[in-house]
C-alpha positions in Angstrom: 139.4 -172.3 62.4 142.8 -171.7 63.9 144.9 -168.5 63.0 148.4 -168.6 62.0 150.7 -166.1 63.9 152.2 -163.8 61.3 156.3 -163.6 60.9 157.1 -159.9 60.8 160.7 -160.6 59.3 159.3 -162.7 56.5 156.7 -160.0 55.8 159.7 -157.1 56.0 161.5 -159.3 53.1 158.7 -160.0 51.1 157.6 -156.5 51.2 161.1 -154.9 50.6 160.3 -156.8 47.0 157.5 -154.3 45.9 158.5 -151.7 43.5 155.3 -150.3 42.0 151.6 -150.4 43.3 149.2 -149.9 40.9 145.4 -148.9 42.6 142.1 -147.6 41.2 141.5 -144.5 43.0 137.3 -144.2 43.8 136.2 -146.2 46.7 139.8 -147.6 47.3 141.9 -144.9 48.2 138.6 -142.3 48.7 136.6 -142.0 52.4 133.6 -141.0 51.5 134.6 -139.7 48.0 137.5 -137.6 49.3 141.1 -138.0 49.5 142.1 -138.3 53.3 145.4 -136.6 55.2 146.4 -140.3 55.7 146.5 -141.2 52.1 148.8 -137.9 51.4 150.9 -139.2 54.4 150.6 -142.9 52.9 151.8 -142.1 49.7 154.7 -139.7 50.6 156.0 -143.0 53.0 155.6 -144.6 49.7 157.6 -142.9 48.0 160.6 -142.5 50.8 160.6 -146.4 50.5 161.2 -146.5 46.9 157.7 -147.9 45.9 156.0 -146.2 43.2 152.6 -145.5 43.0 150.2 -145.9 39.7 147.2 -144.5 39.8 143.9 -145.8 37.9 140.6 -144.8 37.4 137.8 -143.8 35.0 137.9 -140.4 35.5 138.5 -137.6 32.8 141.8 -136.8 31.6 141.4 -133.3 32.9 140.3 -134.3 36.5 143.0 -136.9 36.5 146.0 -134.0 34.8 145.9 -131.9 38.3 146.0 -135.4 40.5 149.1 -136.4 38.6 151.0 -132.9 38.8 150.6 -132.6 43.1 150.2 -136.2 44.5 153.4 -138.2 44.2 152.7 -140.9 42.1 154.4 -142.1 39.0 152.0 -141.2 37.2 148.0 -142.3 36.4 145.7 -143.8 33.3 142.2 -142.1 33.0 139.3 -142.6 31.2 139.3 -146.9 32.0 142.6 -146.5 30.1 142.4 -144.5 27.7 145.2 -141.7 28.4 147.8 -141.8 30.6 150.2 -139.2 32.2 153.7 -140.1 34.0 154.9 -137.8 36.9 157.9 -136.5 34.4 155.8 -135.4 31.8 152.8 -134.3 33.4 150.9 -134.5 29.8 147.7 -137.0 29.3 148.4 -139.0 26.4 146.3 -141.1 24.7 147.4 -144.9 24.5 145.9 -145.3 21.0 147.0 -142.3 18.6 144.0 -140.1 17.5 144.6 -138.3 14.7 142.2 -136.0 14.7 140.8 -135.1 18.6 137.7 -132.6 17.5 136.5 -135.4 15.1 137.0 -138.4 17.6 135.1 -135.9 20.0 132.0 -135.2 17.3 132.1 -139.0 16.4 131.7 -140.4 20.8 128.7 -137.2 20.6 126.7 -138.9 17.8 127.2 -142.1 19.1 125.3 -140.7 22.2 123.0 -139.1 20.9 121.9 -142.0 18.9 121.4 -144.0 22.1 119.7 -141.1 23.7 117.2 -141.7 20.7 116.2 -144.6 22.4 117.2 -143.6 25.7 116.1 -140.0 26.4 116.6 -140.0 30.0 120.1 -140.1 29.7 122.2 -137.1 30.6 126.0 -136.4 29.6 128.4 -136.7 32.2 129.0 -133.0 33.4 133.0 -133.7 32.8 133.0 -134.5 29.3 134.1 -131.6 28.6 137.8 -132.6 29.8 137.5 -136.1 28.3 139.3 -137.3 25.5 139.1 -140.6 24.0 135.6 -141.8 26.2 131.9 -140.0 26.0 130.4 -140.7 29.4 126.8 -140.3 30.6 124.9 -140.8 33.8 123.1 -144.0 33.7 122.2 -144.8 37.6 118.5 -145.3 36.4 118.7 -148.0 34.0 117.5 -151.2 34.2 120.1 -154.2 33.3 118.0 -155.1 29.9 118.6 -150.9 28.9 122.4 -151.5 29.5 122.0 -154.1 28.0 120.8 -152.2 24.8 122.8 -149.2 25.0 126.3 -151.9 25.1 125.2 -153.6 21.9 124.6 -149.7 20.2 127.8 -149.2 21.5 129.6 -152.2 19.4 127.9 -151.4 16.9 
């Protein structure tokens, strides 16, 4: 196989295009599930360029509400897109309205404990707490066929 030497100029161009960059945040801009002094540097540089920075993960709303207010980013979407937050507002929002947050909370906790009927082993995530619209839970131990199981509860 023969490489093909790279044109720095048409690279500059192309990447003078790119206005926004939107990345998950565990395992692609962690080192060893921490934030490094290169990414802070890397997305300050970012920013003096022009090119925004969207952030996405799974992680809770609350986790994700400090990340937003001191990195700078445009903003991030938590909970595998269930609220978002932009720089300027620095408020998680939910992307579907929920009229009533202490109910939509009670209703995720049954769900889980009805899968935890069959699935005692299971253990709430230790962040719910600052979730809103998702109930998560540690499932490291189960085998595809429980996953399995516990997705068709879920869609129930």
């Amino acid at each position: 196989m023969s490489l093909t030497k790279i044109n720095f100029d048409s690279v500059k161009n192309k990447l003078k295009k790119i206005k926004l960059i939107a990345t998950d945040i565990d395992g692609t801009l962690t080192k060893n599930g921490q934030f490094s002094s290169q990414l802070l540097s890397s997305l300050e540089t970012l920013k003096q360029h022009n090119i925004l920075v969207l952030l996405i993960t799974g992680r809770s709303a609350g986790w994700c509400q400090g990340l937003v207010n001191y990195l700078p980013v445009l903003g991030i979407i938590a909970e595998n897109g269930g609220v978002y937050a932009l720089k300027e507002s620095q408020r998680m929002k939910p992307f579907t309205a929920i009229n009533d947050i202490i109910e939509h909370r009670q209703l995720l906790q049954n769900n889980f404990e009805e899968i935890r009927q069959k699935f005692p082993h299971l253990q709430p995530s230790s962040d719910n707490q600052f979730r809103v619209t998702d109930w998560t839970f540690d499932c490291h131990e189960c085998s595809q066929d429980e996953l399995l199981t516990i997705e068709k509860i879920c869609q129930q």
